[in-house]
C-alpha positions in Angstrom: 0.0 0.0 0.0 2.9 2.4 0.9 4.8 1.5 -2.6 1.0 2.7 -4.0 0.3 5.1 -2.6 4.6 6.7 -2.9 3.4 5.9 -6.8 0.1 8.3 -6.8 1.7 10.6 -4.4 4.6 11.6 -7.7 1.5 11.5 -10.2 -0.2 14.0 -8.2 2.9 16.2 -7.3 6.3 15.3 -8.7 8.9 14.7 -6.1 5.9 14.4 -3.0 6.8 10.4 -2.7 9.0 10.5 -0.1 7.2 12.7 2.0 3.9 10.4 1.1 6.0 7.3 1.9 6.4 8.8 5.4 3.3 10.1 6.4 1.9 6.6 5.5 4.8 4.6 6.8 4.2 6.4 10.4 0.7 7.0 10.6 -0.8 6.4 13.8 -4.1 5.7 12.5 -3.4 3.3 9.3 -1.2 1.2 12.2 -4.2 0.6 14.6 -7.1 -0.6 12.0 -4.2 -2.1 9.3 -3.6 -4.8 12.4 -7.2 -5.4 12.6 -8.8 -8.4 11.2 -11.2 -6.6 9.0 -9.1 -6.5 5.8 -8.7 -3.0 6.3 -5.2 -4.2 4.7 -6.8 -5.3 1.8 -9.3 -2.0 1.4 -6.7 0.1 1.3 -4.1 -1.4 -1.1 -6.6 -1.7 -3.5 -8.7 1.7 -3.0 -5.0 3.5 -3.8 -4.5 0.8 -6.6 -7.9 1.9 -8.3 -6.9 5.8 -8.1 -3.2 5.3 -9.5 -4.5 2.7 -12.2 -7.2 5.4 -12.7 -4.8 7.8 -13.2 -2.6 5.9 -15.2 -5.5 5.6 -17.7 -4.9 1.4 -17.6 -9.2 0.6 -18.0 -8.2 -3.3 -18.3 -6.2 -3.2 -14.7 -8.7 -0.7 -13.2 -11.8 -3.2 -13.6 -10.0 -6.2 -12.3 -8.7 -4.7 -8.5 -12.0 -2.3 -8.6 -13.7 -5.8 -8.7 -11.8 -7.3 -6.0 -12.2 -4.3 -4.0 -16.0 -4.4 -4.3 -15.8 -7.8 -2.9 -13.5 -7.0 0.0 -15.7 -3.9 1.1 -18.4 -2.8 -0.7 -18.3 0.4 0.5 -15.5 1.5 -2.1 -18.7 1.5 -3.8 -18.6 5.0 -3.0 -14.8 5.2 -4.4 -15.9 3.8 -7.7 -18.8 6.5 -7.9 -16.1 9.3 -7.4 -13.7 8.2 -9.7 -16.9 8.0 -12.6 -17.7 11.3 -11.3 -13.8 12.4 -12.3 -13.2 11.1 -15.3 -16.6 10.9 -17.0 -17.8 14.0 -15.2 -14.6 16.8 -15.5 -12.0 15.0 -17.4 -14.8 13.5 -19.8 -14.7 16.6 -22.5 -11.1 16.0 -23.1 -11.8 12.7 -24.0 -12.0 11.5 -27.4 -15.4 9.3 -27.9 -13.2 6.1 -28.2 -11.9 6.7 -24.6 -15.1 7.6 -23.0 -16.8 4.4 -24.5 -13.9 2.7 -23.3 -14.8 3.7 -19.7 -18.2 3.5 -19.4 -17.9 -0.3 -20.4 -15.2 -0.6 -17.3 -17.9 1.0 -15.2 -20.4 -1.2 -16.5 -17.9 -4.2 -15.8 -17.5 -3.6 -12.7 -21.2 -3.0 -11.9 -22.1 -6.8 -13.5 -19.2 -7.8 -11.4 -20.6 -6.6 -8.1 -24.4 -7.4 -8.6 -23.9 -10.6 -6.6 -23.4 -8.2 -3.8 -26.5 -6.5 -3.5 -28.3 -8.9 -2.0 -25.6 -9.6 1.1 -25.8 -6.1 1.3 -28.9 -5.7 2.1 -29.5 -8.4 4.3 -27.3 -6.8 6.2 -29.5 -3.9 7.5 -30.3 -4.1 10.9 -33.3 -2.7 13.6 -31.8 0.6 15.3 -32.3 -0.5 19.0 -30.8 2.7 20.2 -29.4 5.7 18.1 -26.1 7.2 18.6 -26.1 10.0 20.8 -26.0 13.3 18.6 -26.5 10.8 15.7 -28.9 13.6 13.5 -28.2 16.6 15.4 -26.3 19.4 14.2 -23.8 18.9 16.5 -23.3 15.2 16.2 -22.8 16.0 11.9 -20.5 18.5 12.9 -18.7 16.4 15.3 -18.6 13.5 12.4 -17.3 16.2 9.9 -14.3 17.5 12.2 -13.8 14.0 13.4 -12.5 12.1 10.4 -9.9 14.4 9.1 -8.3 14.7 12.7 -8.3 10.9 13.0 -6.6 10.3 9.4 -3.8 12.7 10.5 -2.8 12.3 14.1 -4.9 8.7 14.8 -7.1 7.8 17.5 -4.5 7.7 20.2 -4.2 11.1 20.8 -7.0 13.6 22.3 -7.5 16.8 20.0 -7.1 18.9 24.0 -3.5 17.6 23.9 -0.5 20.2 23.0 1.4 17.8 20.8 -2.1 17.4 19.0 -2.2 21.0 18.4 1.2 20.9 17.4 0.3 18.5 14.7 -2.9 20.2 13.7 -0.7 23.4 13.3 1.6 21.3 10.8 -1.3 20.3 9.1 -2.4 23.7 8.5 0.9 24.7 7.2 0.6 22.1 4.7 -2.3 23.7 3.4 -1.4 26.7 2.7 1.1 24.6 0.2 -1.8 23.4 -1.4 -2.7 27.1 -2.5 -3.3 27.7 -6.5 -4.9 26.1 -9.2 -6.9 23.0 -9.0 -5.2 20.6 -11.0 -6.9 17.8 -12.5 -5.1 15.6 -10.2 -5.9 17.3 -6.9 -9.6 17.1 -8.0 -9.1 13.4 -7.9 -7.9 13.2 -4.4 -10.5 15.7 -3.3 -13.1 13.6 -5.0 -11.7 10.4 -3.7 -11.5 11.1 -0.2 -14.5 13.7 0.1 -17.4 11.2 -1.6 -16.4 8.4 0.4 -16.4 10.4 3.5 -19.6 12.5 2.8 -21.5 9.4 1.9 -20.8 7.5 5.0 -21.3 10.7 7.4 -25.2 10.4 5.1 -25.6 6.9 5.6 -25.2 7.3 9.6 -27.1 9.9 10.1 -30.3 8.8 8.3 -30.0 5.1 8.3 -27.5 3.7 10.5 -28.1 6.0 12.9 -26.8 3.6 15.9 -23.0 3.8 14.9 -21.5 7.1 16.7 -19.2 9.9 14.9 -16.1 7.7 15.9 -17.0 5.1 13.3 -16.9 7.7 10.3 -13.3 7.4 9.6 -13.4 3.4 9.9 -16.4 3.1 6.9 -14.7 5.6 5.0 -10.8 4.2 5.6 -9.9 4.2 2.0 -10.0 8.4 2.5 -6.8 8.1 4.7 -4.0 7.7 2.5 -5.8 9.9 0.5 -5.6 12.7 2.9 -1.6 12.0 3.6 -1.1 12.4 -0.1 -2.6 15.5 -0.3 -0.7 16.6 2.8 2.5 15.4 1.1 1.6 17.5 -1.8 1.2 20.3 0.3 4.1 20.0 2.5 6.2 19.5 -0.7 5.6 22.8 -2.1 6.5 25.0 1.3 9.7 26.5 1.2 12.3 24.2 2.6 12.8 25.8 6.1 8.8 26.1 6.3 8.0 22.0 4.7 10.7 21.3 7.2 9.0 22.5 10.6 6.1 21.8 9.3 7.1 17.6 8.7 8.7 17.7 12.3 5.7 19.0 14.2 3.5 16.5 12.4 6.3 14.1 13.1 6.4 14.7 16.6 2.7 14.7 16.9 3.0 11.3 15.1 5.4 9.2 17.6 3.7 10.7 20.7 0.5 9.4 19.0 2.2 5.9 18.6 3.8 5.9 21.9 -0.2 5.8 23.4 -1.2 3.6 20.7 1.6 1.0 22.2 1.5 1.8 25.5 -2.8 1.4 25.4 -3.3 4.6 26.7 -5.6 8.0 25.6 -7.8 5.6 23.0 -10.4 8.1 21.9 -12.3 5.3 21.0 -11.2 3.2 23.9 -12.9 -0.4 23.1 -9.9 -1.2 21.0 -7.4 -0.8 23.9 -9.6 -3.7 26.0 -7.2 -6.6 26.2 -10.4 -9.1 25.7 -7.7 -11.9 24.4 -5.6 -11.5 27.7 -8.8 -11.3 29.8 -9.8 -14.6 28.4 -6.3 -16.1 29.2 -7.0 -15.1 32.7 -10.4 -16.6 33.0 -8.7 -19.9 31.2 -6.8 -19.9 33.9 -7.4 -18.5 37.2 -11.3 -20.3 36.6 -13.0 -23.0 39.0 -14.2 -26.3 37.3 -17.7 -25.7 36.1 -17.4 -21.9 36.0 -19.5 -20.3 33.7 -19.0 -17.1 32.4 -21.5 -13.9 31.4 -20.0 -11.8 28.2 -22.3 -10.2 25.4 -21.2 -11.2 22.4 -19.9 -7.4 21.3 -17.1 -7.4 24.0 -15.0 -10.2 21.9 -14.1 -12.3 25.3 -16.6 -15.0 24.0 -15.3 -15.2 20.6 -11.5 -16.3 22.5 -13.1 -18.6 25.1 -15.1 -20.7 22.7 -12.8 -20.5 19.9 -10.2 -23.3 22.4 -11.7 -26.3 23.6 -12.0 -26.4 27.4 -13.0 -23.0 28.1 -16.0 -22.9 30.3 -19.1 -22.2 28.7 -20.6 -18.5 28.1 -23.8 -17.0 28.0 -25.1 -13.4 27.5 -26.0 -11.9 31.3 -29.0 -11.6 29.8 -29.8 -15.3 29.1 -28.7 -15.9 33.1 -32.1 -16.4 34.0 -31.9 -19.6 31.9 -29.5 -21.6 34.4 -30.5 -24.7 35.2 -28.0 -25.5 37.4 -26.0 -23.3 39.9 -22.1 -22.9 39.1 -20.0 -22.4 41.8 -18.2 -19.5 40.1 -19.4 -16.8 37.5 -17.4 -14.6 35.9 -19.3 -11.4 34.5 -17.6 -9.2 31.9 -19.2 -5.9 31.0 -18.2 -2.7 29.2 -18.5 0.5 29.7 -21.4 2.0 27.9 -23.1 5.2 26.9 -26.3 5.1 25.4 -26.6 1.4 25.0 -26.5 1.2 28.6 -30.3 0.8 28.7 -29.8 -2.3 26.4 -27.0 -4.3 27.9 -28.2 -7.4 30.9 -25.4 -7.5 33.4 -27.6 -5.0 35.7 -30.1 -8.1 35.7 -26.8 -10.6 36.1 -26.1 -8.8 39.2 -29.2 -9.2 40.7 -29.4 -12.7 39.5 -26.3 -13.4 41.2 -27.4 -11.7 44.2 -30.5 -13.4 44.3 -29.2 -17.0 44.5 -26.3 -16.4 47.0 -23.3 -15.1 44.9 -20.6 -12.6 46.7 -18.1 -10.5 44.6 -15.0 -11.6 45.5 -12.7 -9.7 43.0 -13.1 -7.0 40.1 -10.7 -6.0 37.5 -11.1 -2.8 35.8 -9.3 -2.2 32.3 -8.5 1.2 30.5 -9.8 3.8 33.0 -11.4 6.6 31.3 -9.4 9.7 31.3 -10.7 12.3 33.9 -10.2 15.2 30.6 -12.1 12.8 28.3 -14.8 12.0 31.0 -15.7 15.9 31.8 -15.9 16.0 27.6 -18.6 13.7 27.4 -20.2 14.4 30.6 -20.7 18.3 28.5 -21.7 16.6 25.2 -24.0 13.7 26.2 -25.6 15.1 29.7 -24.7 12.2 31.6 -22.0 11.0 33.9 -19.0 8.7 32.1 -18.0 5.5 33.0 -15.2 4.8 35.3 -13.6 2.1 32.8 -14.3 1.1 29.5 -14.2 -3.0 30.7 -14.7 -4.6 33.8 -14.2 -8.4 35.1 -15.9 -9.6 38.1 -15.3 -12.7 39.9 -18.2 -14.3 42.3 -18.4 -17.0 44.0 -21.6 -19.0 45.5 -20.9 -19.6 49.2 -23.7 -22.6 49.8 -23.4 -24.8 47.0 -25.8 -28.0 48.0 -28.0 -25.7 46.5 -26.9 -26.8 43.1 -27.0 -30.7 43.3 -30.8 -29.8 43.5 -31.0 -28.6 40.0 -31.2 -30.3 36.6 -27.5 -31.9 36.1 -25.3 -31.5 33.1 -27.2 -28.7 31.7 -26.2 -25.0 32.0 -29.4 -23.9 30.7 -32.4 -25.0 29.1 -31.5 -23.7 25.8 -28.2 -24.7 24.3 -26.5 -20.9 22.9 -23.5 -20.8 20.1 -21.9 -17.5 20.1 -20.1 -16.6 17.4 -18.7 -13.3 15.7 
C-alpha cells in the first residue's frame, strides 16, 4: 500500500513520494485498523491501486482490483462513484469518444461484477435498538465532519485537548497553505476520492445507521486516509524548505507521541480497541473453578477467545442468566462500559441474579480507565455522567453450594447458545 500510494503521491505532485511514503509509513491511524482483522489491509491497497491505475489511464487493470475491492468492502462503492464522477464528469470533455466508450464499459464491468453483492448487502441492514447519541443533530454531523480528518492525520491515540495534537494540527495547517493555486486535475481526484467516500458514510449514519457514533466515520470511510496524507505530502512538498521542514517535524512529533499511546494502550479516543479481551480470556482460562460459567455479550469479543479453544467454560449473554439450570460455583461477569446502550446491555439483571441466588463479589478488575479530561468532555456533550472504565471483570463466588445438586444436572441452561462473531 505504501509503494502505491509513494506511486500516486509523484503522479499527483512530482517529487511528494517520499514525504507520502512517510506520512503513510508512520501514521498512527493506518497502524491501529491495518492490524485489525477486518481486511482494512486489503481496502486500502486496492482503494490507492484503483486511483493510481485510474490515473494511469490502464481501464483493463482498473476493472479487475475495482472488482476485488467491491468484494472485500463494498463500500468502495462509494470510491468507484467518485472516480466515474472524475473522469466521465470533469475530465470527460477531453476525452476523445473512443476513450469515454472505453470507460463507461469498465464501469459497466464492474457493476455486472458486483451485482452478486446487493443482495448480502442488504440483508445486512439491521433494527436501530438505540441511536447514537448526537447521531442527526447538528452537532453530532458537525462532530462526524471534524472528526475524520483529525483521525486520518494524528490517529485515535491522541485527544484533539493535547498540546502535541495541536502541534500536529498546526503542521497540518501549514501544509495547506502549500496546497494554494490552481486545481489541478489531479488534486480534483484526491478531493473527490476522499471527500465522496467520507460525505457518503457521514449520510448513511445519520439517516440510516443512525446507531454507529461519529467515531466510526473514519473506519467506513478508511480508503480516505491515505488519501488525505497524499494531499498533505503535496502540500508539504511545495512550502519552502525551512517552512516543509518544521512543518514535517511538528507533524512528526505529533505522530510518535501518537504511537507511543497507541503502544503503551493509553488516551484511545475510542477506547474499546485498547480492551485486552484476548488476555482477559487467558485469565479466566486460567485462574477459573471447574464448572465456572461465564456472562459476556457477544460485542465485547471475550466470548469469541473462550469458545474458539476447547476447554473453556461455557458462556452465555448476562441476559440469558435467568436460563440456568444449574448453579455454578463460580461466574465470571464481563461488562463494558457503555453510553447510550446502557439501557440495552443485561449485566444489571446478572447482578441481581447473582445476588438473588447467594453469589458474593470476591474480586473485580477494571481495564483502560477513562481519562478524567475525556470524562468531563462527554459528561458536556452527552448530559450524563462517564464510566469509570471502558471494561470490567468480576469474579463471584456462591458460598452454599448443596443448592446446586438440586437442579437439573449437566445442563447450563435450558437452551443450548453458540456464540459466534
Amino acid at each position: 500500500a505504501v509503494a502505491a500510494g509513494v506511486r500516486l503521491a509523484e503522479r499527483v505532485q512530482r517529487g511528494s513520494g517520499p514525504l507520502a511514503a512517510l506520512l503513510l509509513a508512520v501514521s498512527p491511524y493506518l497502524l491501529l485498523y491495518g492490524a485489525m482483522v477486518r481486511a482494512y489491509s486489503l481496502t486500502l491497497l486496492l482503494g490507492l491501486l484503483m486511483t493510481l491505475f485510474l490515473v494511469e489511464e490502464r481501464p483493463l487493470a482498473y476493472t479487475v482490483v475495482a472488482a476485488a475491492g467491491l468484494w472485500t468492502d463494498y463500500l468502495l462503492w462509494f470510491l468507484v462513484a467518485a472516480h466515474a464522477l472524475w473522469l466521465l464528469g470533469w475530465k470527460g470533455s477531453k476525452m476523445r469518444a473512443g476513450e469515454r466508450r472505453a470507460w463507461l464499459f469498465v464501469f459497466l464491468a464492474i457493476g455486472i461484477a458486483a451485482l452478486p453483492l446487493i443482495a448480502p448487502a442488504l440483508g445486512q441492514r439491521r433494527q436501530v435498538l438505540a441511536a447514537a447519541d448526537l447521531a442527526t443533530t447538528p452537532l453530532g454531523i458537525a462532530l462526524k465532519l471534524g472528526y475524520t480528518p483529525y483521525a486520518y492525520l494524528l490517529g485515535e491515540t491522541l485527544f484533539p485537548w493535547s498540546p502535541w495534537a495541536w502541534l500536529g494540527l498546526i503542521g497540518a495547517a501549514v501544509a495547506l497553505v502549500g496546497l494554494r493555486g490552481p486545481v489541478t486535475p489531479a488534486r480534483r481526484l484526491l478531493i473527490l476520492s476522499a471527500g465522496l467516500p467520507v460525505l457518503a458514510i457521514i449520510v448513511l449514519l445519520s439517516l440510516l445507521a443512525t446507531d454507529l457514533p461519529f467515531v466510526n466515520v473514519p473506519g467506513r470511510a478508511i480508503v480516505a486516509a491515505p488519501i488525505v496524507l497524499i494531499a498533505l505530502a503535496a502540500g508539504l512538498h511545495r512550502l519552502p524548505p525551512r517552512i516543509g521542514r518544521l512543518a514535517v517535524g511538528a507533524i512528526l512529533v505529533a505522530n510518535s507521541v501518537a504511537l507511543i499511546n497507541l503502544y503503551t494502550d493509553t488516551n484511545y479516543i475510542n477506547p474499546i480497541y485498547a480492551v485486552p479481551a484476548r488476555e482477559i480470556a487467558t485469565t479466566i482460562r486460567a485462574q477459573a473453578m471447574p464448572d465456572a460459567l461465564v456472562l459476556a455479550e457477544q460485542d465485547t469479543a471475550l466470548p469469541f477467545y473462550l469458545t474458539h479453544q476447547p476447554g473453556g467454560p461455557p458462556v452465555l449473554a448476562p441476559g440469558a442468566v435467568e436460563a440456568v439450570m444449574q448453579l455454578p460455583p463460580e461466574v465470571w461477569l464481563f461488562s463494558f462500559g457503555r453510553d447510550r446502550t446502557r439501557v440495552l446491555e443485561g449485566e444489571p439483571r446478572a447482578r441481581a441474579w447473582l445476588v438473588a441466588n447467594g453469589y458474593t463479589l470476591v474480586a473485580a478488575t477494571a481495564y483502560v480507565p477513562t481519562d478524567p479530561t475525556y470524562a468531563a468532555v462527554k459528561h458536556r456533550l452527552l448530559g450524563r455522567e462517564a464510566y469509570a472504565a471502558k471494561a470490567t471483570l468480576e469474579q463471584w463466588r456462591r458460598q452454599n453450594r448443596r443448592v446446586a445438586e438440586t437442579r437439573k444436572p449437566d445442563a447450563w441452561c435450558s437452551e443450548r447458545r453458540t456464540i459466534t462473531i
